[in-house]
C-alpha positions in Angstrom: 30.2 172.3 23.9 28.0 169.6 22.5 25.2 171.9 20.5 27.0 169.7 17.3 25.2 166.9 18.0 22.7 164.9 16.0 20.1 162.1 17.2 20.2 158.8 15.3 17.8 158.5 12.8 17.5 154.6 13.8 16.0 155.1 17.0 13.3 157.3 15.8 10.2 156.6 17.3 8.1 159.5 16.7 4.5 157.3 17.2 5.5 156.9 20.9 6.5 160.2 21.6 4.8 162.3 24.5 3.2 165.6 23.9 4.8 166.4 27.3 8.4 166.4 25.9 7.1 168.2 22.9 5.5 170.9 25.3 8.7 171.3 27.1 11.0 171.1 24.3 9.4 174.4 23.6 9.5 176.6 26.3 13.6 175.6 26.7 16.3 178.1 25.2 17.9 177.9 21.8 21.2 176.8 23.7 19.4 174.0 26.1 17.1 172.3 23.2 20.2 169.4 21.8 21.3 168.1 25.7 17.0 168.0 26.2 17.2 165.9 23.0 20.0 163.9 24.2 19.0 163.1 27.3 14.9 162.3 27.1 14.6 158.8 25.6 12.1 158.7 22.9 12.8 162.2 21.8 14.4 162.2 18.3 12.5 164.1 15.8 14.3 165.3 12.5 11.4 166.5 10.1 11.0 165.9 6.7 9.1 166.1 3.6 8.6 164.4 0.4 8.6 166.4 -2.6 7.4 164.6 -6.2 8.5 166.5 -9.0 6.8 166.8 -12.6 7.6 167.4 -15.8 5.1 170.3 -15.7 6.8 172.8 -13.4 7.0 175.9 -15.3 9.5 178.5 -15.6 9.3 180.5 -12.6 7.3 178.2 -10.7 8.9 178.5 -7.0 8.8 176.0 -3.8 10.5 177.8 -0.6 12.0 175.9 2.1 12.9 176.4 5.8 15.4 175.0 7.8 15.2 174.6 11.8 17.3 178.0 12.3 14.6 180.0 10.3 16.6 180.0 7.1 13.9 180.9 4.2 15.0 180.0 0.2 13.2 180.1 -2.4 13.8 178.1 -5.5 12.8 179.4 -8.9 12.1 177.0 -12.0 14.4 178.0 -15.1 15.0 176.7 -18.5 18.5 176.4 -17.4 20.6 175.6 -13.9 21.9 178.6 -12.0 22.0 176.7 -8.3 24.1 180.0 -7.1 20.7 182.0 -7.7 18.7 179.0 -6.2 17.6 178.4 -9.9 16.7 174.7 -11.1 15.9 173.2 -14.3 12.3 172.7 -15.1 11.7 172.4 -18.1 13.3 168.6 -18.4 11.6 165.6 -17.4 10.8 164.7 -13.8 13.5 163.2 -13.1 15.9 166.2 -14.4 13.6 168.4 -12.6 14.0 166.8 -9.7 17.9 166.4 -9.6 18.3 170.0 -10.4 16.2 171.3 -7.1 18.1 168.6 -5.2 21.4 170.5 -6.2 20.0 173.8 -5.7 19.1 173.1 -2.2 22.6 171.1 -1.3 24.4 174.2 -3.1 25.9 176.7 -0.5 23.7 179.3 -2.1 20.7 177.1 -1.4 20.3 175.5 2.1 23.8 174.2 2.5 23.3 170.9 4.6 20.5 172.7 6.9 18.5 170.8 4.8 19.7 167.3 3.8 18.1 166.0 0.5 18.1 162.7 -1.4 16.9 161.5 -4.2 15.0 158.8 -6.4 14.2 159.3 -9.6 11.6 162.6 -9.2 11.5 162.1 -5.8 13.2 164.3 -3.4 13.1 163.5 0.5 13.6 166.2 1.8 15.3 166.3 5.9 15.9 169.1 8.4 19.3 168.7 9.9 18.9 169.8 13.2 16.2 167.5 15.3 13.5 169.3 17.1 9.9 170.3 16.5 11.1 173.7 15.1 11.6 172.1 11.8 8.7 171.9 11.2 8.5 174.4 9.1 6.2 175.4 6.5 6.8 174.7 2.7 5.1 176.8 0.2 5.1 176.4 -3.7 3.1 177.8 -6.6 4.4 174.6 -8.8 1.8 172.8 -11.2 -1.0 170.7 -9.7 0.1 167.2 -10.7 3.7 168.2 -8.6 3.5 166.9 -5.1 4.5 169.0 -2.4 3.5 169.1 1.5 2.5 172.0 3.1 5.1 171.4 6.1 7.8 169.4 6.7 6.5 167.2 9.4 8.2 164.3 12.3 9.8 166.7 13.9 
């Protein structure tokens, strides 16, 4: 009944955690992974990633994201916004660029809240919703060189 639950991000202490918990955390079932969460102190992971946008991205440059649950979008750069086909705007500044793929992956085409996103500037920080080590996912992108963009979403 309680598989709704998030951990506070303010208690986050990913520096002390064990490997043990990570281990078990692991081998548990889908439906036992948020009470082990909730109950092992020190066991909070939500991962994330920081993704810097440029003005460079090209049109049909892609980055594709995955949330905890397996959920795999890709995002396609376009002269124009079309966040129901999970296209952004990339041919703006950084900043524009950046605020377009942020609505794109909020949009209910995109990742819906599976993946929470916030922005500053060209700056997107990027957060799984679900806690757990299964978000951390991979993240590939073919975007321009002087974009920055992790291989993984990591923390988790």
């Amino acid at each position: 009944p309680y598989n709704d639950m998030k951990v506070s991000k303010h208690s986050q202490s990913t520096s002390k955690r064990l490997a043990k918990l990570d281990e078990e955390y692991a081998n548990l079932h889908p439906k036992q992974k948020y009470s082990y969460i909730r109950d092992h102190q020190g066991f909070f992971p939500q991962a994330t990633a920081t993704v810097v946008c440029h003005e460079d991205i090209a049109e049909d440059e892609v980055i594709t994201l995955i949330s905890t649950d397996g959920t795999s979008v890709t995002y396609t750069g376009k002269t124009s916004e079309d966040t129901a086909a999970n296209q952004f705007k990339s041919n703006g500044n950084a900043t524009v660029t950046a605020t377009s793929l942020h609505d794109c992956i909020v949009h209910a085409s995109g990742h819906n809240g599976k993946i929470l996103s916030s922005r500053d500037t060209a700056t997107l920080t990027l957060t799984q919703a679900e806690p757990g080590p299964d978000g951390n996912t991979t993240i590939t992108s073919d975007f321009d060189s002087a974009a920055t963009v992790p291989a993984a979403f990591t923390g988790g």
